[in-house]
VOTIRO-593924 format. One record per residue (C-alpha): residue in three letters; x, y, z. Coordinates in pm, whole numbers, plus 50000, padded with zeros to 5 digits. Example, Ala and Ser with C-alpha at 12.3 -4.5 7.8 and 13.67 -1.06 7.14 Angstrom:
REM VOTIRO-593924
("Ala"; (51230; 49550; 50780))
("Ser"; (51367; 49894; 50714))
REM end
This chain:
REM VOTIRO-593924
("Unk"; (87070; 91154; 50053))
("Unk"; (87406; 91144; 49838))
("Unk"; (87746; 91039; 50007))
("Unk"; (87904; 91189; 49756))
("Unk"; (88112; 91498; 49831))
("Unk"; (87981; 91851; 49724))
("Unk"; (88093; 91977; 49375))
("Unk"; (88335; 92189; 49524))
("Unk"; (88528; 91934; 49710))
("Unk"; (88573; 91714; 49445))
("Unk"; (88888; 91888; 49390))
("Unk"; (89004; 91926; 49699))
("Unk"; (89311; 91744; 49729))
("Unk"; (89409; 92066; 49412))
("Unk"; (89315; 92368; 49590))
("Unk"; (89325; 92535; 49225))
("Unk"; (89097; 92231; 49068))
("Unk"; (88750; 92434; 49115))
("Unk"; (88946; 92783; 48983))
("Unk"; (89064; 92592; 48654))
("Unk"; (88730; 92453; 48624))
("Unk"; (88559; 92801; 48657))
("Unk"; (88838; 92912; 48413))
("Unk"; (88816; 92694; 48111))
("Unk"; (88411; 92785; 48102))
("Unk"; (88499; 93176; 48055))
("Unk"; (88441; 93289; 48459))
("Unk"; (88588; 93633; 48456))
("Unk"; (88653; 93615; 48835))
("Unk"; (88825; 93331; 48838))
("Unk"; (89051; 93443; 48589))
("Unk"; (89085; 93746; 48842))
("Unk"; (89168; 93518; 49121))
("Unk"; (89428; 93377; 48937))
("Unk"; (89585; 93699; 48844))
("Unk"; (89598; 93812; 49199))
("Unk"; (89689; 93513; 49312))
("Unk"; (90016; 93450; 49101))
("Unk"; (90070; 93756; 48958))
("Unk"; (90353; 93885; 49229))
("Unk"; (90528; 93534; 49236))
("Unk"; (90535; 93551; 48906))
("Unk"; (90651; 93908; 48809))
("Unk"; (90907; 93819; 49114))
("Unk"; (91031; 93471; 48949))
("Unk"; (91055; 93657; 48601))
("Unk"; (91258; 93955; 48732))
("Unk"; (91518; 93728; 48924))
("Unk"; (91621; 93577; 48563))
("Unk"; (91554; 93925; 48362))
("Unk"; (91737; 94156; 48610))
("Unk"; (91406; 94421; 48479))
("Unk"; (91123; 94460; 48655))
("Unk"; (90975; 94620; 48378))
("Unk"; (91005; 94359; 48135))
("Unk"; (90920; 94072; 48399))
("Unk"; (90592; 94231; 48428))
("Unk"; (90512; 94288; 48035))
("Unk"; (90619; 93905; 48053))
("Unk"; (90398; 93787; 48308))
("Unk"; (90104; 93988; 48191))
("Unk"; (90146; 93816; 47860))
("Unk"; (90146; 93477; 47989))
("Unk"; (89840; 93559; 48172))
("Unk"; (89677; 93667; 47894))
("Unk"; (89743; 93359; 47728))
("Unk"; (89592; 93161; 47980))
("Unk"; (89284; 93337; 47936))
("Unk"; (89304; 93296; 47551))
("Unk"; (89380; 92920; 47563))
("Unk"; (89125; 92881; 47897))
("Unk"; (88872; 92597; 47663))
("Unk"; (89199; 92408; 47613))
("Unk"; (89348; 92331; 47953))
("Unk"; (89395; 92015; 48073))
("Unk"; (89105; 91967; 48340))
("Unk"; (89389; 91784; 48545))
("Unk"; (89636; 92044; 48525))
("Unk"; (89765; 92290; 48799))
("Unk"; (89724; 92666; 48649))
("Unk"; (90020; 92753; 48900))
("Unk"; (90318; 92520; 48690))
("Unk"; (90153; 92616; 48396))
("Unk"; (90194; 92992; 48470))
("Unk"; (90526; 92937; 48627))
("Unk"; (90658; 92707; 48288))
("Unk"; (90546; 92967; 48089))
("Unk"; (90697; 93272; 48265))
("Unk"; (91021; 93096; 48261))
("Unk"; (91000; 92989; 47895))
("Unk"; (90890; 93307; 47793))
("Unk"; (91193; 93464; 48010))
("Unk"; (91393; 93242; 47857))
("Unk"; (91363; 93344; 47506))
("Unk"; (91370; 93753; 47558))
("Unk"; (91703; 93682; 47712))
("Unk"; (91808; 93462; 47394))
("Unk"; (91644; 93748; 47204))
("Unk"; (91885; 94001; 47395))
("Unk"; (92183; 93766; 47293))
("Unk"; (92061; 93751; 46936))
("Unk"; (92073; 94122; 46937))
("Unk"; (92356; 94212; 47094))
("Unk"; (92542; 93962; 46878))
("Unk"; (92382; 94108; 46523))
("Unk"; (92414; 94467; 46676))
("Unk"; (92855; 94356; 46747))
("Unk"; (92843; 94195; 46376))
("Unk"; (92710; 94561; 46246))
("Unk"; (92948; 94763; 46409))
("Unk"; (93237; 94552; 46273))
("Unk"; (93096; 94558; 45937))
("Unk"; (93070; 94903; 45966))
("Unk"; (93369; 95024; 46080))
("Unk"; (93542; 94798; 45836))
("Unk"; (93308; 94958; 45571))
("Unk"; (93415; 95327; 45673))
("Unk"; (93748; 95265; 45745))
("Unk"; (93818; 95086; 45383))
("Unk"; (93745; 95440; 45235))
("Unk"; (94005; 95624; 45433))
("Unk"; (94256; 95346; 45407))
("Unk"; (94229; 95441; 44998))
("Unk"; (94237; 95820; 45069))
("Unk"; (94518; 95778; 45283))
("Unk"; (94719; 95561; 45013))
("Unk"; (94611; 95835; 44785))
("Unk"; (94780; 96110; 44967))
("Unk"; (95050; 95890; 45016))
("Unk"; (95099; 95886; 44650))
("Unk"; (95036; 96235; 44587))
("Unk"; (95279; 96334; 44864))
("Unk"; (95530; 96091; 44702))
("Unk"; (95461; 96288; 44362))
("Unk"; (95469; 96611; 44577))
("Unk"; (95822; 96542; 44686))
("Unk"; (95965; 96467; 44348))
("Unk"; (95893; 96765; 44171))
("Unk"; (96062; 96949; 44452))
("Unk"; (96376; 97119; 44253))
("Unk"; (96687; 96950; 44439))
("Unk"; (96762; 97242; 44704))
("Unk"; (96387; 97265; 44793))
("Unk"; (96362; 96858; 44862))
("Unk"; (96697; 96881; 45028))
("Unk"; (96573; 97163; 45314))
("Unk"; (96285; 97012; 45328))
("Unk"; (96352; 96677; 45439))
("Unk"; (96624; 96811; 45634))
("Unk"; (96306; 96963; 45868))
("Unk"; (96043; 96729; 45872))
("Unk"; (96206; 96379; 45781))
("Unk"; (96546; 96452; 46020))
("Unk"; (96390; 96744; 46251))
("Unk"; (96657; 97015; 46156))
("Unk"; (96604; 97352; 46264))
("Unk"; (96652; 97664; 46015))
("Unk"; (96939; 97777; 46161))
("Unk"; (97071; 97409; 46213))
("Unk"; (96962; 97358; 45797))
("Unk"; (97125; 97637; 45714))
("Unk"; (97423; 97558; 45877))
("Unk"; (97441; 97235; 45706))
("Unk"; (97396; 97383; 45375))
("Unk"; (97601; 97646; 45436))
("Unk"; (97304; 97870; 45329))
("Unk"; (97117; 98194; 45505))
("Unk"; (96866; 98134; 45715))
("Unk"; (96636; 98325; 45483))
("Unk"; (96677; 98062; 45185))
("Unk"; (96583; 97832; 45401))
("Unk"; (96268; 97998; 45474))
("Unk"; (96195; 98079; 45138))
("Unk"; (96297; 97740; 45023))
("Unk"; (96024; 97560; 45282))
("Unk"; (95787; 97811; 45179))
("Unk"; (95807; 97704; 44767))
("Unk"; (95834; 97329; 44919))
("Unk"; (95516; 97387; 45126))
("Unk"; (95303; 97531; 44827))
("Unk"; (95419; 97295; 44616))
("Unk"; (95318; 97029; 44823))
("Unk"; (94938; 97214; 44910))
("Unk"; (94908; 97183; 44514))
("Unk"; (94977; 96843; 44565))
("Unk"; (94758; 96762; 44799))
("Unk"; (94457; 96999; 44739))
("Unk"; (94216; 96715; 44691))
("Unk"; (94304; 96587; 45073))
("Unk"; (94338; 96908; 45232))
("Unk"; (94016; 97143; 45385))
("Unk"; (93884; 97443; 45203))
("Unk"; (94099; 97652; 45417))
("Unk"; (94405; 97530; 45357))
("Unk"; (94409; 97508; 44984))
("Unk"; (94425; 97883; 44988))
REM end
């Protein structure tokens, strides 16, 4: 008669000892165990640093798996529950770094974007400029004088024509040549619509 203790309470100062051992030789059910086990504590541990439950459990069920893949190489000595728990956490760890890394890249895009579109308009608009510029210097005298006298100083007609001592009609018909002169102009800048 032995005095040694039966296999099963070798271990039993690690409650998780005989599991592991039943683990790292392929046992399906005590993989099981271990899932059901851990799996909630886990999910719940991965969730409190992810703020998503979803992701906590694609996380934990990941980490599980790769206990089951790396089963022939745990340490016989080891506790399955701080390896779990080390993993969850390192593997939370790095999807939020991940998130960082993308937000950050994503922030870097839109500013290179918007200061790739906006480089575009700041040439058209320097263009018009120009071509506005142009516009108002082949205005014949009277023409250039009415109409800056409405939309540089904010005259109205009848206060331009007063000025001018002119009719209100020529100064209609005087913004209406400075207006078309100034489509021509700017035809490149302006809508289909308008160039008409």
């Amino acid at each position: 008669m032995s005095l040694l203790p039966p296999a099963d309470d070798v271990n039993a100062q690690d409650p998780d000892g005989p599991l592991l051992d039943r683990l790292r030789r392929g046992d399906q059910g005590a993989f099981d165990a271990i899932f059901r086990q851990w799996y909630a504590g886990l999910v719940r541990a991965a969730e409190s640093m992810l703020r998503d439950r979803a992701v906590a459990e694609e996380i934990v069920q990941d980490v599980l798996l790769e206990l089951w893949r790396r089963r022939e190489s745990l340490d016989p000595n080891g506790s399955p529950k701080a390896y779990l728990y080390q993993s969850t956490r390192n593997r939370a760890l790095n999807h939020l770094r991940h998130l960082q890394v993308q937000r950050k890249s994503a922030l870097l895009m839109d500013r290179d974007e918007a200061r790739e579109a906006s480089a575009p308009s700041q040439l058209m608009a320097k263009e018009m400029e120009v071509a506005l510029k142009e516009g108002l210097e082949s205005l014949p005298p009277r023409c250039r004088e009415v109409f800056e006298l409405s939309r540089v100083r904010g005259l109205k007609y009848s206060e331009i024509a007063e000025t001018l001592e002119i009719s209100v009609k020529t100064v209609e018909a005087q913004m209406g040549k400075a207006l078309r002169i100034l489509r021509e102009h700017l035809a490149p800048w302006l809508p289909e619509a308008e160039r008409l």
